[in-house]
C-alpha positions in Angstrom: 13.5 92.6 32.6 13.7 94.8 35.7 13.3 98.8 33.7 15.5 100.8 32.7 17.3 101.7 35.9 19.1 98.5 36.3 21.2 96.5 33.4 20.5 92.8 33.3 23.2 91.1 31.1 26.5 92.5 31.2 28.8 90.2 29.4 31.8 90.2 26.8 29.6 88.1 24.3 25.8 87.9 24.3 23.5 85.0 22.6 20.1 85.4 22.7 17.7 82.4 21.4 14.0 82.7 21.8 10.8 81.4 20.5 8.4 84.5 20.8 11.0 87.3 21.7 13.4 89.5 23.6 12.3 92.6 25.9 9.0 94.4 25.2 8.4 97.8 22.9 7.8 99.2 26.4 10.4 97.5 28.3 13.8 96.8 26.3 16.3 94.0 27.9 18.8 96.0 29.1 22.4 95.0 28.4 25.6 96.1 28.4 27.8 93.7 25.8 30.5 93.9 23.5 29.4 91.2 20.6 25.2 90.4 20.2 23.8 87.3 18.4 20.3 87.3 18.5 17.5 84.8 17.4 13.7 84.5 17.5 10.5 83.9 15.9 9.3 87.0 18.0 10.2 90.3 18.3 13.7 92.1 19.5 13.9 95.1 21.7 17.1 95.9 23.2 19.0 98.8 25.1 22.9 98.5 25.3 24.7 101.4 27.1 27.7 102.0 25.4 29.0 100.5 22.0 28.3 96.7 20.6 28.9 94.9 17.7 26.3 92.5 16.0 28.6 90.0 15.4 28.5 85.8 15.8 28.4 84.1 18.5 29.8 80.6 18.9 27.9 77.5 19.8 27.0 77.1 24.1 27.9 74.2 26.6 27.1 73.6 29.7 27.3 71.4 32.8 23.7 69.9 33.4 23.7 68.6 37.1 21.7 65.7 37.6 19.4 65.2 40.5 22.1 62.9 42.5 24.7 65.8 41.6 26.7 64.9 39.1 27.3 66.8 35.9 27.5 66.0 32.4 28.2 68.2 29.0 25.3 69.1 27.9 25.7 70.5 24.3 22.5 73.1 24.5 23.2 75.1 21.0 26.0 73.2 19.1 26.3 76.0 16.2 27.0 79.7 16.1 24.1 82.4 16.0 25.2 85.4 14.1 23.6 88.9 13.7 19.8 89.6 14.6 17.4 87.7 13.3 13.3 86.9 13.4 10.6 85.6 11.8 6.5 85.6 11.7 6.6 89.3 11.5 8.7 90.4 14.4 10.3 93.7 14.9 13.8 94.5 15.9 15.0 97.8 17.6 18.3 98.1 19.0 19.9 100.8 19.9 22.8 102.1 22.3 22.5 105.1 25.1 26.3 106.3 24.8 28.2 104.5 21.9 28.5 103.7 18.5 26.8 100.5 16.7 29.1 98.0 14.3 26.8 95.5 12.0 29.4 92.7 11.0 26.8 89.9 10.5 23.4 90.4 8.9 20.0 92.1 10.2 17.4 90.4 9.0 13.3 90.3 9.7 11.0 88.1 7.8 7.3 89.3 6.9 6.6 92.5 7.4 8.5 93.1 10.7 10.2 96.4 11.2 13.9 97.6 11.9 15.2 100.5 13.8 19.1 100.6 14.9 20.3 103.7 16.3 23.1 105.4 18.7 22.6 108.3 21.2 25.2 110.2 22.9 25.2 110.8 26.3 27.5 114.1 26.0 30.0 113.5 23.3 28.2 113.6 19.6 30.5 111.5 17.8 28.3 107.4 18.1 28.5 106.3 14.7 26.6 103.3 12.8 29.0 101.2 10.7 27.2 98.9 8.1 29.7 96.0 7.1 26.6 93.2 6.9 23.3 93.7 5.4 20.0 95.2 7.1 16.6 93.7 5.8 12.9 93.3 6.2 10.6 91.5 3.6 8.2 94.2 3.5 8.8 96.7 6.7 9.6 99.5 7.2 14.0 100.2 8.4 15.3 103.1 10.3 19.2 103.6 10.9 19.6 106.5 12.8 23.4 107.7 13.9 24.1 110.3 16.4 26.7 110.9 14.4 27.7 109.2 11.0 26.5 106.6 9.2 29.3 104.4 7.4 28.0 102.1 4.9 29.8 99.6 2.9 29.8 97.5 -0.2 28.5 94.6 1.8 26.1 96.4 4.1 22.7 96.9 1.9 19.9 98.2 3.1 16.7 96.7 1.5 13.0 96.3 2.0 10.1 95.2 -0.4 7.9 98.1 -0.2 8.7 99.3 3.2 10.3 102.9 3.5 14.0 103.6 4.6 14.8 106.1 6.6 18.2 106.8 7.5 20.0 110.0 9.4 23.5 110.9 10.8 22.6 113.8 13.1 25.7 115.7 14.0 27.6 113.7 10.7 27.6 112.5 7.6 26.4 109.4 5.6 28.7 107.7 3.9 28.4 105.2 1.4 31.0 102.8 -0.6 31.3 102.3 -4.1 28.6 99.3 -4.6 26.6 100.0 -1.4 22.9 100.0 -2.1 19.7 101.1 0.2 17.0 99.3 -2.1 12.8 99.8 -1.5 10.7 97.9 -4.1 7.9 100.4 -3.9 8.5 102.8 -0.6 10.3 105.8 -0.3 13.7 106.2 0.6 14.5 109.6 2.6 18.3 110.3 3.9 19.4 113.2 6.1 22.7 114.5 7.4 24.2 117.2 9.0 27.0 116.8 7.1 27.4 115.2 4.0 25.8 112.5 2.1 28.2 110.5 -0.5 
């Protein structure tokens, strides 16, 4: 990861796969994608700057070239990764610098890992978070924060075990569908709009 100042994966579709994680809490990977798959048994910190989708990403092949040259298929991951995902306690944090944020496929940290998806506006308030999958932790703490609305439907729960949820749609309002459900065994929930909240 070269900072802040420079992007270092601009792509249409973006798969991630990593055994102890992706970017830094000082040092985000920088990227600039329209669908992200991510998977780890680490942590997850990423900048995008402008408007992605957590979606799935299909299975990777590549031409290995042997020492004498030649090349060969080389089926690295055969099956599709989809949403964000890690384990052993890792944290994710994703969030854009000038566009909104769709969750299609799930968001999900194991242990006590922590979540934080959120949108900023460079001048324009109107970056929106769209929950159409769910967002979980086992026992962290989740924070969806929306420069402008937060859209949340049936499918898109928000749970922890005893973690707190905090989620805010600054210049909007938070929406959510008949049968959505932001769920803490334990911890608080707290909710804040400019708008509305329904």
């Amino acid at each position: 990861d070269g900072g802040i100042a420079d992007l270092e994966v601009i792509a249409g579709t973006l798969r991630l796969d990593s055994s102890t994680g992706i970017g830094t809490s000082a040092n985000a990977l920088d990227i600039s994608v329209a669908t992200l798959a991510v998977r780890t048994e680490g942590s997850i910190y990423l900048e995008e700057s402008d408007e992605v989708t957590v979606g799935s990403v299909a299975g990777v092949q590549v031409q290995r070239v042997a020492a004498a040259g030649t090349t060969a298929a080389w089926p690295v991951f055969a099956v599709a990764t989809a949403g964000l995902t890690t384990t052993a306690n890792g944290n994710i944090v994703l969030y854009t610098l000038n566009g909104s944020l769709t969750v299609d496929q799930p968001v999900s940290v194991t242990g006590n890992g922590n979540v934080r998806l959120e949108t900023r506006a460079a001048t324009v308030n109107d970056k929106d978070v769209f929950l159409n999958a769910p967002v979980t932790s086992g026992s962290g703490n989740i924070s969806i924060l929306a420069n402008q609305s937060v859209v949340q439907v049936a499918a898109g729960d928000v749970g922890t075990v005893g973690g707190t949820i905090d989620v805010s749609a600054q210049f909007g309002s938070i929406t959510m569908a008949d049968g959505a459900v932001m769920a803490s065994a334990g911890g608080n929930i707290f909710t804040n709009a400019g708008a509305n909240i329904r």
